[in-house]
C-alpha positions in Angstrom: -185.0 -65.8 33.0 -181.5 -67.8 33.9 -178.6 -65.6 32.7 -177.7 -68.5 30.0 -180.4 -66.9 28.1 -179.3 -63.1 28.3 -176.7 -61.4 25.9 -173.9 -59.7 27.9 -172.9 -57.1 25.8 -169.9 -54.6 25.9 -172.0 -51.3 25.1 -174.5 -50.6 27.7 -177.5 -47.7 26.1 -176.1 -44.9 28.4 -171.9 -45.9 26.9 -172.5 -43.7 23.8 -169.3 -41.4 22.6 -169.0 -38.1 24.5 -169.4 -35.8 22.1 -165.8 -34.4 21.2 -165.0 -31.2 20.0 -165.3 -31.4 16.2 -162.7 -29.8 13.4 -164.7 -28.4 10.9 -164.7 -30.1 7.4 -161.8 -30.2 5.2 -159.4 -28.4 8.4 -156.5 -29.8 9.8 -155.8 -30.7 13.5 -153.8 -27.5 14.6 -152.3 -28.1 18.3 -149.5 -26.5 20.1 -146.4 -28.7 21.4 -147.7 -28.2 24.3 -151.1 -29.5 24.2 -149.7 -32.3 21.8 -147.5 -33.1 25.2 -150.2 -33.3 27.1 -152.3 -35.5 25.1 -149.5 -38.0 24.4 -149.0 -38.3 28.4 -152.5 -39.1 28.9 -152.1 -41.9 25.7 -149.2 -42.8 27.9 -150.4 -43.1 31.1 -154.0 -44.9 30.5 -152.3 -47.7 27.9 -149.2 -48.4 30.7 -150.6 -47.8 34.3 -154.6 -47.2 34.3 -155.9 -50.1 31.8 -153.3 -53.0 32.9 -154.0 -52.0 36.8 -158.2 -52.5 35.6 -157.0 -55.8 33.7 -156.3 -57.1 36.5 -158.7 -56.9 38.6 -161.2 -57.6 36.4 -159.7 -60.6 35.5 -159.8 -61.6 39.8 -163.1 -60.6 40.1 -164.2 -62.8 36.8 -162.4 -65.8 38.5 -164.5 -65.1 42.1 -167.8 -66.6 40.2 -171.3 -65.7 39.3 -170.4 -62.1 37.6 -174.2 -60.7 37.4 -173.8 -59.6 41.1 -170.1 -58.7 40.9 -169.7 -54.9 41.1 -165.8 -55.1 40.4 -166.0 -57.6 37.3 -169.2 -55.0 36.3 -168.1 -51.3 37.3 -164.4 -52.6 35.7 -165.3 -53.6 32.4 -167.6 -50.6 31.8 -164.3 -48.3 33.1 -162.5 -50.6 30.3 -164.7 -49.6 27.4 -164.1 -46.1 28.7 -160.6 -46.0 28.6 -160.4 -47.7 25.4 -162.7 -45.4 23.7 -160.7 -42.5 24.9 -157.5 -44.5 23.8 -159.5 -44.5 20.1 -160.2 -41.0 20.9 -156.3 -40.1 21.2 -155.2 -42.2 18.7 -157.4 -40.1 15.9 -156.3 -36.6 17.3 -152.7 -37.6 18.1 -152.6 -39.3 14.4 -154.3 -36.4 13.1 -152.3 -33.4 14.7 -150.2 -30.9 13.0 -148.1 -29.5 15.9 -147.4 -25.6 15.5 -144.8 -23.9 17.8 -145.7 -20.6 18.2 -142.1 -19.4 18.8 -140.9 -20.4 15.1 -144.1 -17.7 13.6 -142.0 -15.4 11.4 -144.9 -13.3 10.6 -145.2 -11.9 14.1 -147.2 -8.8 13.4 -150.1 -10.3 12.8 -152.8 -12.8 15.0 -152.1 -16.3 13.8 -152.0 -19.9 15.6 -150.3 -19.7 18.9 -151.0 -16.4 19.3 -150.9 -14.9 22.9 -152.9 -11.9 21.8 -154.2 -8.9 24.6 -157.4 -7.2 23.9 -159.4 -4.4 24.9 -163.4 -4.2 25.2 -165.8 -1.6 24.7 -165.9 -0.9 28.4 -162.2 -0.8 28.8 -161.5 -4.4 30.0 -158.2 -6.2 29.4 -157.9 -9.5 28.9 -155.3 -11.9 27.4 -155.9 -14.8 25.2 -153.9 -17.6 23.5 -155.0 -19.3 20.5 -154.7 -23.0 21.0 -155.9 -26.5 19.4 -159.6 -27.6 20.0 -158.8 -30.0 22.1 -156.1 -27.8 24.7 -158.4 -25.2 25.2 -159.6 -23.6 28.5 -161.1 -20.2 28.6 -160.6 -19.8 32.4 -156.6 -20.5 31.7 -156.8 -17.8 28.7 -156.8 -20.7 25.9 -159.1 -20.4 23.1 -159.8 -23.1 20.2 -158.4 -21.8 17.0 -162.3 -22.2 15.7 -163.7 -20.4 18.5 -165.7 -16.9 16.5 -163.0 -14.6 19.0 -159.5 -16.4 17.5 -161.4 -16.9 14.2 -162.5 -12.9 14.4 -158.4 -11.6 15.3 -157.0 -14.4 13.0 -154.6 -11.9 10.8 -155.4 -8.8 12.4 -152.7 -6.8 13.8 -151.6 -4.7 17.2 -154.1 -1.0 16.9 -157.0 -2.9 14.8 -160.5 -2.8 16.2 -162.0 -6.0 15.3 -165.9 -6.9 15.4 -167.1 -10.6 16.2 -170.5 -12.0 17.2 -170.5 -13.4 20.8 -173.2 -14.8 22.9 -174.0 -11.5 24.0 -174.6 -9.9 20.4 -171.9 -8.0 18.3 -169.0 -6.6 19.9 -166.0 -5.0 19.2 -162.7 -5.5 20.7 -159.0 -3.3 20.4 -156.3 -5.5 19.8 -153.6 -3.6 22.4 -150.7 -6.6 21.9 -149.6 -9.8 19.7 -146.8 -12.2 21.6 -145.1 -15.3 20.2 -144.0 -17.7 22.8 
């Protein structure tokens, strides 16, 4: 069939939305300044360097002929609608944050957003965990989501409580040993 007769198309079958972390119903968009930071940057940096650089070439490669067969004018369009479905991305969390700075929590006695809390297990292991926006959290870097059934278990506990949560594992129960605002 001569490529007259095909429909080029800007969403290939496999180009779906990556699943994003969702905010449960009727929540707001918690973040820290720092994680709002780092999501602005990468807003920043894909809208003024990565996309304009891609513009480019795909506009040579579009001007070197037949594009069927031409892996830059193909590869760079898909990397397009990838960067400008993560630009859509941003824009809804960026639009939708509410930025919290730990450091101005009055209430400091107690586990709320932001949080730097350190826990104890049952077997006597400490570990250290800050309580962070969905989207700025690592659990190998000590971030949890604010949603997460952990930061959702010490939410307004305070430093002595033992506090029980269901983790993958089963129930467990954990000491809350400290509670630090930075």
């Amino acid at each position: 069939m001569s490529k007259a007769f095909t429909r080029e198309t800007d969403q290939d079958e496999d180009d779906g939305e990556v699943a994003a972390p969702a905010l449960p119903p009727g929540t707001r968009n918690y973040m820290t300044r720092r994680g709002h930071r780092l999501l602005r940057e990468e807003f920043e940096h894909l809208v003024k360097v990565e996309r304009p650089n891609l513009v480019q070439v795909v506009s040579w490669a579009a001007g070197n002929g037949d594009r069927s067969e031409n892996g830059d004018y193909i590869y760079g369009k898909k990397r397009l609608r990838e960067i400008d479905r993560r630009l859509r991305f941003l824009t809804k969390r960026l639009d939708s944050a509410v930025v919290v700075d730990p450091a101005e929590q009055e209430n400091v006695d107690q586990v709320f957003f932001g949080a730097t809390v350190t826990i104890c297990d049952e077997e006597g292991a400490e570990a250290r965990y800050q309580i962070v926006g969905i989207d700025e959290a690592d659990v190998g870097a000590g971030m949890i989501s604010w949603i997460s059934p952990l930061a959702r278990a010490l939410m307004k506990s305070r430093e002595g409580d033992l506090v029980r949560f269901q983790s993958p594992q089963g129930w467990r129960e954990i000491e809350i040993l400290e509670i630090l605002y930075r």
